[in-house]
C-alpha positions in Angstrom: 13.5 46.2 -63.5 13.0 42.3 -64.0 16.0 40.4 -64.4 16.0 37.5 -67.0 17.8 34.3 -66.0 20.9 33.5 -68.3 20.8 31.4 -71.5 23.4 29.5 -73.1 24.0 30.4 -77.0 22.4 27.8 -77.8 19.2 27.9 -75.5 19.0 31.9 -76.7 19.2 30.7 -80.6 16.7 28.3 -79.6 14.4 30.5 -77.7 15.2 33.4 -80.8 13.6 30.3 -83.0 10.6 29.9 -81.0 9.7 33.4 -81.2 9.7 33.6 -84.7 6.4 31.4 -85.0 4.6 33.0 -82.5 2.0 35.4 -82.7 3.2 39.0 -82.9 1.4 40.5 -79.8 4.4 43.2 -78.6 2.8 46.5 -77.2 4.3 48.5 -80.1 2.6 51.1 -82.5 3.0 50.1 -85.8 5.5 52.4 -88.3 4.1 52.3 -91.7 5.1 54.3 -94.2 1.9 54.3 -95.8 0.3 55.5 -92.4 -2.0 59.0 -91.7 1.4 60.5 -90.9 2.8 59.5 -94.1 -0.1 61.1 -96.0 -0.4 64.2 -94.2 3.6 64.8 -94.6 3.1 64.5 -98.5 -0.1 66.3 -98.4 2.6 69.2 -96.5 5.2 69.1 -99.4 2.3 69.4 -102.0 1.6 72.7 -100.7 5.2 73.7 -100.3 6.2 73.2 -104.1 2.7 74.8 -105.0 3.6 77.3 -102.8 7.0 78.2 -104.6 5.2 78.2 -107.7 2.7 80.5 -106.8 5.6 82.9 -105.4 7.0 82.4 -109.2 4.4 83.3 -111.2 3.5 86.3 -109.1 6.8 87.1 -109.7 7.7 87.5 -105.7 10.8 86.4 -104.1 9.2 85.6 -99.8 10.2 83.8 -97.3 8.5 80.3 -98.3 9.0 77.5 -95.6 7.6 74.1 -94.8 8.1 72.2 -91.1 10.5 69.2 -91.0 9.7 65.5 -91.1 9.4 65.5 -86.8 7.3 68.2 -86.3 3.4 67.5 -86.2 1.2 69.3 -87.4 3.0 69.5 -90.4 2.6 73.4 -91.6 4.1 75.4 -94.6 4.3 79.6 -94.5 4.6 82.4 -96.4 5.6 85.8 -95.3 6.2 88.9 -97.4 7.1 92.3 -96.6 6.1 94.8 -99.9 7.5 98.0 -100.0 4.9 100.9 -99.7 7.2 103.7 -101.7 10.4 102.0 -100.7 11.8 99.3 -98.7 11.7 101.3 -95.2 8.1 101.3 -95.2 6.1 97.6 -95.9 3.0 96.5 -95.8 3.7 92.8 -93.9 1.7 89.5 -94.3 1.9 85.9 -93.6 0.3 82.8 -93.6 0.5 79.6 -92.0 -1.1 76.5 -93.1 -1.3 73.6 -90.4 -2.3 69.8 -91.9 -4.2 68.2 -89.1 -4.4 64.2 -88.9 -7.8 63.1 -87.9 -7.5 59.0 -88.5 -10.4 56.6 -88.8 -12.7 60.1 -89.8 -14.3 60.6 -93.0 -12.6 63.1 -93.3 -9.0 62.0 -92.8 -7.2 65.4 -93.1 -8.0 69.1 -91.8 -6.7 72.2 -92.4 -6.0 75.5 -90.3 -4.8 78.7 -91.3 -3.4 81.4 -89.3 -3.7 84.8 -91.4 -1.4 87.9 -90.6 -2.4 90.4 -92.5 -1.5 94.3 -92.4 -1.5 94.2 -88.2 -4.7 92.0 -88.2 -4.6 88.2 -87.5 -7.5 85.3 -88.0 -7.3 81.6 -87.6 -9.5 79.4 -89.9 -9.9 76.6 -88.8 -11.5 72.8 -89.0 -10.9 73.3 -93.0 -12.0 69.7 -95.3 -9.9 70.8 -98.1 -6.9 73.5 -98.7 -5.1 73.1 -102.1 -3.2 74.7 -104.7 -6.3 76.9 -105.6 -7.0 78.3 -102.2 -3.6 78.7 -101.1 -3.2 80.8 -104.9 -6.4 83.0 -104.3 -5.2 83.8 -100.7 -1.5 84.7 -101.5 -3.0 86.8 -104.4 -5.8 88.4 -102.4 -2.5 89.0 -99.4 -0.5 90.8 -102.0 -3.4 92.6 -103.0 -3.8 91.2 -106.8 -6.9 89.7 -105.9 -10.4 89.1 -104.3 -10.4 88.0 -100.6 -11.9 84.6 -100.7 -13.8 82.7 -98.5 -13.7 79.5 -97.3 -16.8 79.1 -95.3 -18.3 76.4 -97.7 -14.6 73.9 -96.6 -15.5 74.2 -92.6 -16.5 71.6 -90.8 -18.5 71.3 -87.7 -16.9 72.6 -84.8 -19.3 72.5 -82.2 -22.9 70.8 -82.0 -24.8 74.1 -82.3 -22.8 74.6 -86.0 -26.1 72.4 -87.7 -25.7 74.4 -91.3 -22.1 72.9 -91.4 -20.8 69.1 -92.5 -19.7 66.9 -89.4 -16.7 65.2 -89.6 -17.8 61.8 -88.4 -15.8 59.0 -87.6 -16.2 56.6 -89.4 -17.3 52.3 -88.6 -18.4 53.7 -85.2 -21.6 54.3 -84.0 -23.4 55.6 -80.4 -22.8 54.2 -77.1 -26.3 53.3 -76.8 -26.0 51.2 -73.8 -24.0 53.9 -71.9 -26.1 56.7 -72.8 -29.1 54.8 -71.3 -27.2 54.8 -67.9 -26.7 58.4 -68.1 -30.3 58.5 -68.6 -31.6 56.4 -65.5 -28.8 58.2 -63.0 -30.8 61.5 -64.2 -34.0 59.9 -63.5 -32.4 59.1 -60.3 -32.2 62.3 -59.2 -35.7 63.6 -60.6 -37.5 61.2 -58.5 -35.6 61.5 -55.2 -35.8 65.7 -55.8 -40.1 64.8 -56.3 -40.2 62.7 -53.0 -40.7 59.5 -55.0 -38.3 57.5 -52.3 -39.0 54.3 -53.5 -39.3 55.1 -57.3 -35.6 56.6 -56.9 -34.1 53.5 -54.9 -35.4 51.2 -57.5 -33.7 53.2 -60.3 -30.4 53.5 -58.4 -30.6 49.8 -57.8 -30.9 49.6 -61.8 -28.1 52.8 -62.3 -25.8 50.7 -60.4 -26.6 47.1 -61.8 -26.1 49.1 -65.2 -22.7 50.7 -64.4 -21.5 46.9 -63.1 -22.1 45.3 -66.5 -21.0 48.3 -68.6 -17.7 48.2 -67.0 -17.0 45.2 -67.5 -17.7 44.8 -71.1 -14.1 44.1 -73.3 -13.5 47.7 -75.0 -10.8 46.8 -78.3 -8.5 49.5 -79.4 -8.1 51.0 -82.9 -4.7 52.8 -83.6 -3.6 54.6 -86.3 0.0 54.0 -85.5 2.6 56.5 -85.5 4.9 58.3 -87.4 8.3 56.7 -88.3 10.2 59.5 -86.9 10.1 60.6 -83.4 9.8 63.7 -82.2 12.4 65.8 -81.0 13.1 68.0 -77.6 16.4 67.4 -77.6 19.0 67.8 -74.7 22.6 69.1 -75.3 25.4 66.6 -73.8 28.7 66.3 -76.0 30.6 68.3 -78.6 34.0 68.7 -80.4 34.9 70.5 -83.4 37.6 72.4 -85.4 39.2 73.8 -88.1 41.9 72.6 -90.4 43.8 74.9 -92.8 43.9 74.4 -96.8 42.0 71.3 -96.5 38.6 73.4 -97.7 39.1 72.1 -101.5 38.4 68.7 -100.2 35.1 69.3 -98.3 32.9 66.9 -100.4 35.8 64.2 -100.3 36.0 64.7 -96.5 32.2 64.5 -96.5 31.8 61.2 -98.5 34.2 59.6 -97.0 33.4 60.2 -93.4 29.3 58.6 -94.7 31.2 55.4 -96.3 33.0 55.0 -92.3 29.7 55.1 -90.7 27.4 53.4 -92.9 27.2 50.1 -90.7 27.0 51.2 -87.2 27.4 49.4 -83.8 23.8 48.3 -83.6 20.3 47.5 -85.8 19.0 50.8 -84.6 21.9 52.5 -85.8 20.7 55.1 -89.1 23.4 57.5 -90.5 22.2 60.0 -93.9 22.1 63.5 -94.8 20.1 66.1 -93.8 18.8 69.6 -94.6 18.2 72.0 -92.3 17.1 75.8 -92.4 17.7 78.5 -89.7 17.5 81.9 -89.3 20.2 83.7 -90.5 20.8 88.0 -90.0 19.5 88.1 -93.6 16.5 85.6 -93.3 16.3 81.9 -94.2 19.6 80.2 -94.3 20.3 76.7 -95.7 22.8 73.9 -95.0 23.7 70.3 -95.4 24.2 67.8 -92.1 25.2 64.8 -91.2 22.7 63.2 -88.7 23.8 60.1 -87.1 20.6 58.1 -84.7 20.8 55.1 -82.2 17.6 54.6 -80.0 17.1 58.3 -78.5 20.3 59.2 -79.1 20.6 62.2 -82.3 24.6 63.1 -83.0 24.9 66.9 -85.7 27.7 66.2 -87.9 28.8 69.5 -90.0 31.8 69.2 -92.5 31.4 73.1 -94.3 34.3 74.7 -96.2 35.1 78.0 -95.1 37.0 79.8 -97.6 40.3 77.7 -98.7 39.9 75.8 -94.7 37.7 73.0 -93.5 35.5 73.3 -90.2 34.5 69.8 -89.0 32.5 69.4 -85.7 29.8 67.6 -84.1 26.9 68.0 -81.2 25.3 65.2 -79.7 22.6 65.5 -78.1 19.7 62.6 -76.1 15.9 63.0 -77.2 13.4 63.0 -74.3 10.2 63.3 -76.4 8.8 59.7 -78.1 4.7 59.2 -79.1 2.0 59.0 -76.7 -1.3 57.4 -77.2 -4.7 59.2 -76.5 -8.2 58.6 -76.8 -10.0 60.2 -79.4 -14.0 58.4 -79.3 -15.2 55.4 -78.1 -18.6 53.3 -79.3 -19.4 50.3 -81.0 -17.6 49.1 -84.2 -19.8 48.0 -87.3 -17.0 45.8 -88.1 -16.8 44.1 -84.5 -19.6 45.0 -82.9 -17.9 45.7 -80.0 -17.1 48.6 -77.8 -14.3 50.0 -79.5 -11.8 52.9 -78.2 -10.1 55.1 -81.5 -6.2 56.0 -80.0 -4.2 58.4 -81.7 -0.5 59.8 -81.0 0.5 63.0 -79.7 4.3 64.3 -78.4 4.8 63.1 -75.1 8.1 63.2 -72.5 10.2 60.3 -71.3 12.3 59.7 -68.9 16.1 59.5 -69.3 18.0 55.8 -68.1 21.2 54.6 -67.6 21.1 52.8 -70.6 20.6 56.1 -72.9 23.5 57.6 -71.6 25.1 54.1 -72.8 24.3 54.5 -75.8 25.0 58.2 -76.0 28.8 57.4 -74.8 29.2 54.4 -77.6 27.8 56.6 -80.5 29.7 59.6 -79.5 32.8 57.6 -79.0 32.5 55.4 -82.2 31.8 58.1 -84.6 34.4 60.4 -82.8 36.8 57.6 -83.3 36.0 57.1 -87.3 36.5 61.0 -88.2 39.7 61.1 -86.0 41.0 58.2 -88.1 39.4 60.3 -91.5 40.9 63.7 -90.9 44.6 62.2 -89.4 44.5 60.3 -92.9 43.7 63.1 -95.1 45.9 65.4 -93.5 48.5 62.8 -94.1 47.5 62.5 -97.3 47.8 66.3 -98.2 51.0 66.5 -96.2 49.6 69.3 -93.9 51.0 69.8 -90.7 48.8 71.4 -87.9 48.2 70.3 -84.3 44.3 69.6 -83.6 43.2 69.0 -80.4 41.0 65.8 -80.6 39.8 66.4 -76.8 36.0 66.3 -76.8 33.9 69.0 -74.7 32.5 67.1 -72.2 28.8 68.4 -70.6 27.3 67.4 -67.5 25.2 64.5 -67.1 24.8 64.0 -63.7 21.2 65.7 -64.0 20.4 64.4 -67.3 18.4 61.2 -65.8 16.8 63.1 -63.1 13.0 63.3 -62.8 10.9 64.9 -65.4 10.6 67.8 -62.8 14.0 68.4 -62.4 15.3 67.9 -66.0 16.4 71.4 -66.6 20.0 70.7 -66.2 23.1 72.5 -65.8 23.1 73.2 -69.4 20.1 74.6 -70.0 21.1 78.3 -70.1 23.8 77.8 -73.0 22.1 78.7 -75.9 22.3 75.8 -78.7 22.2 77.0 -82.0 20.8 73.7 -83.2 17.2 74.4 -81.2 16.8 76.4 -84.5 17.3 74.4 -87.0 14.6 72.9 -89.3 14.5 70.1 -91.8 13.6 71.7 -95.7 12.9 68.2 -97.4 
């Protein structure tokens, strides 16, 4: 950990100054909300409304779902049981369409489908296009009301031997020349030490290794495509509290808009409080609520204010996020635009380590927001005259393994099942 010497408030306004005309050169990925991830997420809720429609006009009530704003791939499904003589007896079917980023290609956006259909599966992949017309001909052909279509003329080129299909091709890259010439005089190498051509094979592995000297050290840029502007989440269960408060339930949405007004400003800039929709399985199917998420750094807090009948159930879960964005390779080789040796990075959902300083943040959102619906439900109750004793005592969970190492992150916790591992975001 480095430890920065101590500023004055002046020298620290000074230095804060300073920074603002220098050159922006932080090791961040850029959030944009015009990124890949952007595009592929409305490119997701495209196919969503289109497939509810679809489900409309065929005049079929499925279970139609999308994934939330988190989870990548993006994917939308459709399942349906039809009866065969009555509901007992069904003939089942689903789909699943996956929208794969694939930045800096000329083809910026591919498409899989997993097909379940009457006991027999298939996955179509590496897909160029997937709209409202092939999702409608493949729910019709899945409920039988139409042809079964094919989408052999959409694949791309999934391995080299595949010459009859289009390649995806990245695009303002070309070969590594230069390193595939190395390649070539190591194997010529080897040829002429395996012909007893001693002296032929020294002076090529004089020039193999002369050749691997200057190629690593040529200066290799990087191209990113950013990330998404939410993280991902594998999240850990730490806090809770919740309960119930009789004949308040007519006042649910008061209770609810009033608790948002508290905790629109938070304790810090990385502080974000809204609503958000969720899905889950229910005994019946799909299930749908409304939630109050509350965010600062890694730290996620669950908010539910739901009427029950004439009485109000009010409770939260807080929880700490382990996963964040990790960068990969996808190609390397020389940039039209730079002519350099350029490396292509995109983002995939990596694990990271717990600190100190998350838990700090955990205890200060947990105990501000705890603090502002205590003070909310004490002065509606007041306000209603209702007189009930609530225990404001907050279930504490362990945390002594909750910075451990990635190995031994498992916890204490980890066999009580949280219902909010379920949930998934509908919009």
């Amino acid at each position: 950990m480095t430890v920065l010497p101590f500023e004055s408030n002046g020298e620290a306004s000074a230095l804060l100054s300073d920074r603002a005309k220098l050159l922006d050169a932080r090791p961040l990925l850029e959030r944009k909300s015009d990124n890949i991830w952007a595009h592929v997420e409305r490119v997701r809720d495209e196919l969503y409304d289109a497939l509810v429609a679809i489900c409309a006009d065929e005049g079929i009530d499925a279970l139609t779902i999308k994934s939330n704003h988190y989870e990548h791939p993006p994917w939308v499904k459709f399942e349906c049981w039809l009866p065969k003589r009555n509901r007992y007896t069904t003939e089942r079917a689903s789909v699943i369409v996956y929208i794969i980023e694939k930045p800096y290609h000329e083809y910026q956006i591919e498409f899989k489908v997993d097909l379940h259909d009457r006991g027999k599966t298939k996955e179509i992949a590496h897909l160029k296009a997937f709209g409202e017309k092939e999702l409608r001909d493949l729910i019709r052909y899945l409920l039988r009301r139409g042809k079964k279509p094919s989408f052999r003329r959409l694949q791309l080129r999934d391995r080299p031997t595949q010459l009859w299909r289009e390649k995806n091709r990245i695009e303002n890259l070309q070969f590594d020349y230069q390193n595939a010439v190395m390649v070539g005089m190591a194997i010529a190498t080897t040829i002429a030490f395996a012909s007893d051509l001693p002296g032929l094979g020294l002076l090529l592995a004089i020039g193999t290794g002369l050749l691997w000297w200057w190629l690593s050290r040529r200066p290799i840029l990087v191209l990113s495509a950013g990330k998404p502007i939410a993280e991902p989440r594998r999240l850990r269960w730490v806090d809770s509290w919740q309960t119930v408060i009789f004949d308040l339930g007519t006042e649910c949405e008061t209770v609810q808009q009033r608790f948002l007004e508290a905790i629109e400003k938070g304790p810090t800039e990385n502080y974000r409080a809204g609503r958000e929709k969720i899905w889950y399985w229910g005994l019946d199917g799909k299930e749908e609520r409304e939630q109050i998420v509350l965010s600062m750094s890694r730290v996620l807090l669950f908010c539910q204010i739901q009427k029950y009948g004439k009485d109000l159930y009010v409770g939260w879960n807080a929880h700490l996020n382990t996963a964040q964005w990790v960068e990969n390779k996808v190609a390397q080789g020389f940039s039209h635009d730079t002519g350099q040796v350029t490396s292509i990075n995109t983002v995939s959902v990596g694990t990271q380590q717990l600190t100190d300083y998350d838990l700090s943040d955990l205890n200060c959102l947990i105990e501000w927001t705890h603090s502002q619906l205590v003070q909310l439900i004490k002065r509606m109750m007041a306000e209603k005259k209702l007189d009930q004793e609530i225990d404001f005592k907050i279930l504490r969970g362990e945390r002594q393994q909750l910075t451990a190492g990635a190995g031994d992150q498992k916890g204490t916790l980890e066999g009580v099942k949280n219902v909010m591992s379920r949930l998934r975001r509908v919009d």
